[in-house]
C-alpha positions in Angstrom: 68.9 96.9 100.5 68.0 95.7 97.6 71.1 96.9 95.4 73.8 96.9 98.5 76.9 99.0 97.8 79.0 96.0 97.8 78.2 91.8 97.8 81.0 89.0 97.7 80.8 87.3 94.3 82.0 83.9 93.3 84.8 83.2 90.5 83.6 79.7 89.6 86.3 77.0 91.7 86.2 78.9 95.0 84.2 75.6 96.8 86.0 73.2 94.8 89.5 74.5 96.4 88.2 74.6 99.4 86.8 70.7 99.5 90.0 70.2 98.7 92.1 71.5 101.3 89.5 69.9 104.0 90.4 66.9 101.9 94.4 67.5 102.1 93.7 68.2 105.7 95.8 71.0 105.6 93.7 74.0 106.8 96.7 75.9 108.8 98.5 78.4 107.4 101.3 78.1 104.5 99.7 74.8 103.1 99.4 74.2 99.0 97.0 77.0 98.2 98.9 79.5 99.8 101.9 78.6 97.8 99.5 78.5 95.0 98.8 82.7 95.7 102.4 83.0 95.9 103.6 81.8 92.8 100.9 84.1 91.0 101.1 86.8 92.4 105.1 86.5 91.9 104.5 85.3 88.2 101.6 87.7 87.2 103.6 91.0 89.1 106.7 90.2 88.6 107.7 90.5 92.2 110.1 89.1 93.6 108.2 87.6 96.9 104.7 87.9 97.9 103.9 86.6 101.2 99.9 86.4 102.2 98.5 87.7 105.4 95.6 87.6 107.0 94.3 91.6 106.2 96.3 94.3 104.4 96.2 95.6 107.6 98.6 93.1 109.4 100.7 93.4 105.7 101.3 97.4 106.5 102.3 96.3 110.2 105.0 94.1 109.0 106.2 96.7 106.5 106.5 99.1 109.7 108.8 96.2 111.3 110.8 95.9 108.1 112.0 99.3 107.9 112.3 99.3 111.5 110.5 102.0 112.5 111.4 103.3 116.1 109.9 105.9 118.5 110.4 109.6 117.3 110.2 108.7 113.4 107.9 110.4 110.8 105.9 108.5 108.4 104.9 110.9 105.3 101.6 109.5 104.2 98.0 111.0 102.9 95.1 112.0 105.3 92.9 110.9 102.6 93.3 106.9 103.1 92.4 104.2 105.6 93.0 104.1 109.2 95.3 101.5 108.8 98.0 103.1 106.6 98.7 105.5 109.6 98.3 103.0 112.5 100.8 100.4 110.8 103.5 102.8 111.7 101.9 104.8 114.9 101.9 101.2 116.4 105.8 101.4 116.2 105.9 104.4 118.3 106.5 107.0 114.7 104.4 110.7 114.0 102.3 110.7 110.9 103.3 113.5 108.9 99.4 113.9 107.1 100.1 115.2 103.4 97.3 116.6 101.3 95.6 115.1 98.0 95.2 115.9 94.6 92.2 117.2 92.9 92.1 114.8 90.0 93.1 111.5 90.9 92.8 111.9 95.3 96.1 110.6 95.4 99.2 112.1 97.5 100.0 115.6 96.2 103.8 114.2 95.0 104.2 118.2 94.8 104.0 118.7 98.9 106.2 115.4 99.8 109.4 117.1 99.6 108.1 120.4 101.6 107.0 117.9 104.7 110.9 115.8 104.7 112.6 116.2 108.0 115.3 114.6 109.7 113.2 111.9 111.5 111.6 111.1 108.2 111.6 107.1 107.5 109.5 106.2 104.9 106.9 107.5 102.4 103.2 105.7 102.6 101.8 106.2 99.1 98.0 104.7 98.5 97.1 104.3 94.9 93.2 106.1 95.7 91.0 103.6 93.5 93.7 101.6 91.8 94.6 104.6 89.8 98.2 104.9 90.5 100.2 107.9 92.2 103.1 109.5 90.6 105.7 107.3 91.1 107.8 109.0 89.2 108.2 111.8 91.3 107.9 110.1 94.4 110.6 107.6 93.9 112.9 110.5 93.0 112.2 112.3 96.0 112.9 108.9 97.6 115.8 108.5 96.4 117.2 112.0 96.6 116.8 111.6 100.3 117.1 107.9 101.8 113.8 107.3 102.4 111.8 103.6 102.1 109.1 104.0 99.7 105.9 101.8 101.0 102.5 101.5 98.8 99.5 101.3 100.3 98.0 98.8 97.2 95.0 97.8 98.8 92.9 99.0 95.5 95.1 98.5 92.9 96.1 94.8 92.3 96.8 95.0 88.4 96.6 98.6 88.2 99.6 99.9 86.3 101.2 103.2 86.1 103.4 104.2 82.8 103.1 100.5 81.7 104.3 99.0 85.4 102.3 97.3 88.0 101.3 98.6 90.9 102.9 97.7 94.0 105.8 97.0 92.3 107.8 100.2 92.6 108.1 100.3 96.6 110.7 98.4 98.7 107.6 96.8 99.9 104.0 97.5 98.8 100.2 95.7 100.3 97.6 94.4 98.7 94.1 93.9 100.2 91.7 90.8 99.8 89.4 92.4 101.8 85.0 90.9 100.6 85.1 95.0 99.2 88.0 94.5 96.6 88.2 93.0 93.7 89.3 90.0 94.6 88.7 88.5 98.1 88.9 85.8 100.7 86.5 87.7 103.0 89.8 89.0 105.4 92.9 88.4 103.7 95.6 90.5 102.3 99.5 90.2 100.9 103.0 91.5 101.5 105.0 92.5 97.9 108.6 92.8 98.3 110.7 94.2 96.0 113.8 94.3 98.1 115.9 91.2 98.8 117.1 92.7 102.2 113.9 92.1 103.8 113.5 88.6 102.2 114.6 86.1 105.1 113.0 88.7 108.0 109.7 89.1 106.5 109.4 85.3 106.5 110.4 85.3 110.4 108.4 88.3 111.4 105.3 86.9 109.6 106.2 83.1 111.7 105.8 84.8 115.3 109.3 85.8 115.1 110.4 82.1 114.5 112.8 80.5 111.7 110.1 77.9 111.1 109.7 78.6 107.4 113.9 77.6 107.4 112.9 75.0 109.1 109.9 73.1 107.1 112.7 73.6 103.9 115.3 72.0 106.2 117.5 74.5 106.1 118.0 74.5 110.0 117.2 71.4 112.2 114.9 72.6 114.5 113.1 76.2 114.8 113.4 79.1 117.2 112.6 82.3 118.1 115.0 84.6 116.8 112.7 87.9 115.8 109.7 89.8 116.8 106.6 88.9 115.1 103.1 87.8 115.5 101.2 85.7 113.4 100.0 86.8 110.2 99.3 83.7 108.4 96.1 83.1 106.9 94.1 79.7 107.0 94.6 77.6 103.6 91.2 77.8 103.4 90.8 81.1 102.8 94.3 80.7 100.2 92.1 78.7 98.4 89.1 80.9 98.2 91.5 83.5 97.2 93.1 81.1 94.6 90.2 80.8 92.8 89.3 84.2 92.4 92.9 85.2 90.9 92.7 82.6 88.3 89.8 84.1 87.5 91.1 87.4 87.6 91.0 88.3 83.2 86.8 87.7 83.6 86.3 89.4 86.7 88.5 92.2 85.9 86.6 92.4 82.6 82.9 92.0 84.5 84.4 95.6 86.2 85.8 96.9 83.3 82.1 97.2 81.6 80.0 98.3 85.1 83.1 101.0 85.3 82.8 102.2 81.6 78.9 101.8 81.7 78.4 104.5 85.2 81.0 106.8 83.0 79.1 106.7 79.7 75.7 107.1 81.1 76.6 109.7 84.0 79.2 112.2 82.4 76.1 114.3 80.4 74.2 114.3 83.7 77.3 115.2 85.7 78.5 117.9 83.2 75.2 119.7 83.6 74.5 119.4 87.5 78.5 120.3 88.6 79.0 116.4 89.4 82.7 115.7 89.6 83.5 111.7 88.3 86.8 110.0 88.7 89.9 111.2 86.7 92.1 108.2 85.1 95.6 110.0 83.4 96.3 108.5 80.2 99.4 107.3 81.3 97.7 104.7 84.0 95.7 101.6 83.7 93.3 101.6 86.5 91.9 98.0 88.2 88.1 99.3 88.3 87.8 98.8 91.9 85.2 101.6 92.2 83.0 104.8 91.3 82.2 107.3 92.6 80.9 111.0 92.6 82.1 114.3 93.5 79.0 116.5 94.5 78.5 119.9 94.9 78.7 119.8 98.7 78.0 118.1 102.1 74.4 119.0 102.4 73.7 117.5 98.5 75.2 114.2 99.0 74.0 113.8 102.3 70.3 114.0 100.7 71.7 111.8 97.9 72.7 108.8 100.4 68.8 109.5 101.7 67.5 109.8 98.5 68.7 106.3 96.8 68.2 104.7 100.2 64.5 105.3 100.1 64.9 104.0 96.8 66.6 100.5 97.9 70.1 101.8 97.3 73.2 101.6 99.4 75.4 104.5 98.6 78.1 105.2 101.1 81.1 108.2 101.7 84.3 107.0 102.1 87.5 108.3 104.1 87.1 110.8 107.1 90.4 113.0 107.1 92.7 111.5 109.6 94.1 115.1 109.9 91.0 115.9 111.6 90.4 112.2 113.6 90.6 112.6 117.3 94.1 110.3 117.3 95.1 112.2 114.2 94.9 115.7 116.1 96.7 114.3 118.9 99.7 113.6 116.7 100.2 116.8 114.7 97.2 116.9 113.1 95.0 119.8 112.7 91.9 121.9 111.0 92.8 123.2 107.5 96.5 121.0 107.1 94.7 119.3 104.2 92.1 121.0 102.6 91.8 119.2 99.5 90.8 116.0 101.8 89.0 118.0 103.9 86.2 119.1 101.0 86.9 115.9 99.4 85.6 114.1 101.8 82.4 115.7 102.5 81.4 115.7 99.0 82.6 111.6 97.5 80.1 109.4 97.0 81.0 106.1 96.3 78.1 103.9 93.9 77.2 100.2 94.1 79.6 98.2 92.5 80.7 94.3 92.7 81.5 92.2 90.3 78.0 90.7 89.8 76.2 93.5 89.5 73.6 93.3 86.8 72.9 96.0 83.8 69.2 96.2 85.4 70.2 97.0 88.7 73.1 99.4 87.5 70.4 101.3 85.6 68.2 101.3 88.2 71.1 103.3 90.4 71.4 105.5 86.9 68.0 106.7 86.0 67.7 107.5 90.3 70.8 109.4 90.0 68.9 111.3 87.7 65.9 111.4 88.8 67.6 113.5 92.6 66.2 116.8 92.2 69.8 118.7 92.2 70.1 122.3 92.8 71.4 123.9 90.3 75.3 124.9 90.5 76.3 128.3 89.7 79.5 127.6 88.8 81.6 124.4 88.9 84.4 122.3 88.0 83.8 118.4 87.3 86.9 116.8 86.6 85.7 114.1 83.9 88.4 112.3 81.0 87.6 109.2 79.0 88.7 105.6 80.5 91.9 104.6 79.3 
C-alpha cells in the first residue's frame, strides 16, 4: 500500500543504543538499557516498579499469576478489547465475565460492573480503548466496595491521563504495550506497572522463570533457586535499547501525533456531521495519548465498501476488535449473541485510519479528500458522537 495503516518510525538514537549494547556485550535480558526503561517509566509515571517484558501479552499473564488466579474464578473484563486481556486469566483456569462498552468513549460500561460481581469474582480488567481513559473513579470504588484487584489493560495509553493522573497508575498492576502499532515500540515488547508493594519481590521471581536470580545478581542471596512458578518474560537488551530511545523521545513523538490526531478531527468533523460518521469522543476531564482514529460508520455494509474503496485507492484502513462474546472460545465460556450489544454494533461499523508517527500532511490529505470523495448514502437519521480535543 502506499499509505499502510501503520509503519514503525524511528525516534533519532534507536541504532546508536543498540551499537552500544553489541558493544557492552550485554544482549540478554536485564542488562543497562533495561534498567534504563525502568527508571523512566518509574520517574515519568510515578510508579512505583515497572518491570519490562517481552509483549503486553506475557505482562497481563504475570498479572493473572499475581493475583493468583485459580480454577473457578471470574475475571470482569470488556468484550470489546484484545484477545489477550481475556486469555491472560483463562490460561489460569478463571471464566471471563464479558461486560459491555460505552457509546462514547468504547470503554467498560463502569455502570454494568457492579450488576456482573459474583462470589468467584477476582479482579476487574479495565482497557483504556485508544488511550482515552475509563472511569476510574467509579471503578476503583466498586473495587474497593467489594475486594476486588483492579488490573488495566494500558496497552494504548502510555501517558494518557484521567482527571490529571496517569494511566496505569490507578490499578494494583496495570500493562503497557510496545507493540511496532503503539506509540512507542521495540517491534514486540511490553511492561508490567505495579502499584502495589505486595507483589514487588514475586513479580521479580515470576518474571525470572520462577527463580530468585534478580536477589541474587544484587547479592542479596548467595546463590539462586527456583522458588516460584514463572516463565521467562525478559526481553533482549537490544530491544530495551530500541525502546530507550523512543521514550526519550517521547515529548516530539507524542507531539508528531498530537497534530496528525487534531488534523483528521478538524478536517473530518463537517464531513462526518453531514454523512452520520461517528469520530472519537475525548471527555474533558482526560488527556488522551493519540494512539489512533478512527470512524464510526453508518453500518457493516458501508465500511466494508469503505476498506475497498481506499484500498483501490492505495490505502490501508482496517476494523479493529471482533466481540470476544461472540468468538468461538468466548461462547464456550459464557459467552453469547446479544450479551454486549454495544460491541456488537461497534464493531461492525469502527474503522480505524492510517496513523504513525511519520505520517506526512500529503499523505494524511490524501486519506482526507478520499474519505470524501466515498460516495456515502445518505443517513436518515443519526447520532455522531463528535467533542473538541482536549
Amino acid at each position: 500500500m502506499r499509505i499502510p495503516f501503520n509503519r514503525a518510525c524511528l525516534a533519532g538514537r534507536e541504532f546508536e543504543y543498540m551499537r552500544e549494547a553489541l558493544e557492552r556485550m550485554h544482549v540478554s535480558g536485564d542488562g543497562p538499557f533495561t534498567a534504563m526503561c525502568h527508571a523512566l517509566l518509574r520517574e515519568a509515571l510515578g510508579v512505583r516498579k515497572a518491570l519490562l517484558t517481552t509483549s503486553c501479552t506475557h505482562a497481563l499473564e504475570m498479572a493473572a499469576i499475581l493475583l493468583d488466579i485459580k480454577p473457578g474464578d471470574e475475571v470482569i473484563l470488556p468484550a470489546f478489547t484484545f484477545v489477550s486481556t481475556a486469555n491472560a486469566f483463562v490460561l489460569r483456569g478463571a471464566r471471563p465475565v464479558f461486560a459491555d462498552i460505552r457509546r462514547d468513549t468504547l470503554n467498560i460500561d463502569e455502570s454494568q460492573i457492579e450488576s456482573l460481581i459474583t462470589p468467584r469474582t477476582k479482579a476487574i480488567c479495565v482497557v483504556h480503548y485508544a488511550g482515552v481513559g475509563c472511569e476510574m473513579d467509579v471503578i476503583s470504588g466498586i473495587a474497593a466496595r467489594h475486594g476486588l484487584a483492579v488490573v488495566e489493560d494500558n496497552a494504548h495509553g502510555l501517558f494518557g491521563r484521567y482527571r490529571g493522573r496517569y494511566l496505569g497508575t490507578f490499578g494494583c498492576l496495570a500493562t503497557q504495550s510496545f507493540h511496532e502499532t503503539k506509540n512507542f515500540t521495540c517491534g514486540e515488547g511490553g511492561a508490567l506497572l505495579i502499584n502495589a508493594q505486595e507483589y514487588f519481590d514475586r513479580a521479580e521471581i515470576i518474571r525470572e522463570k520462577g527463580t530468585n536470580r534478580s536477589r541474587f545478581f544484587r547479592g542479596q542471596v548467595d546463590k539462586y533457586t527456583w522458588v516460584d512458578i514463572g516463565s521467562s518474560y525478559l526481553p533482549s537488551d537490544l530491544l530495551a535499547a530500541f525502546l530507550c530511545a523512543q521514550l526519550e523521545a517521547r515529548e516530539q513523538i507524542q507531539a508528531k501525533r498530537r497534530r496528525i490526531w487534531e488534523r483528521y478531527f478538524e478536517r473530518l468533523t463537517p464531513w462526518a456531521q453531514e454523512n452520520g460518521v461517528g469520530l472519537p469522543f475525548v471527555p474533558g476531564y482526560c488527556e488522551q495519548p493519540y494512539h489512533m482514529f478512527y470512524l464510526l460508520l453508518p453500518s457493516l455494509e458501508i465500511r466494508q465498501q469503505l476498506i475497498s474503496f481506499l484500498k483501490q485507492r492505495g490505502i490501508l484502513a482496517v476494523f479493529h476488535y471482533l466481540p470476544l462474546n461472540l468468538s468461538e472460545l468466548g461462547l464456550k465460556l459464557g459467552g453469547a449473541p446479544g450479551q454486549c450489544p454495544v460491541t456488537e454494533d461497534v464493531s461492525d461499523r469502527i474503522l480505524r485510519l492510517p496513523f504513525y508517527n511519520d505520517l506526512t500532511e500529503a499523505d494524511q490529505d490524501e486519506v482526507i479528500d478520499a474519505l470524501k470523495s466515498f460516495p456515502m448514502p445518505r443517513p436518515k437519521s443519526f447520532a455522531a458522537a463528535t467533542v473538541q480535543p482536549c
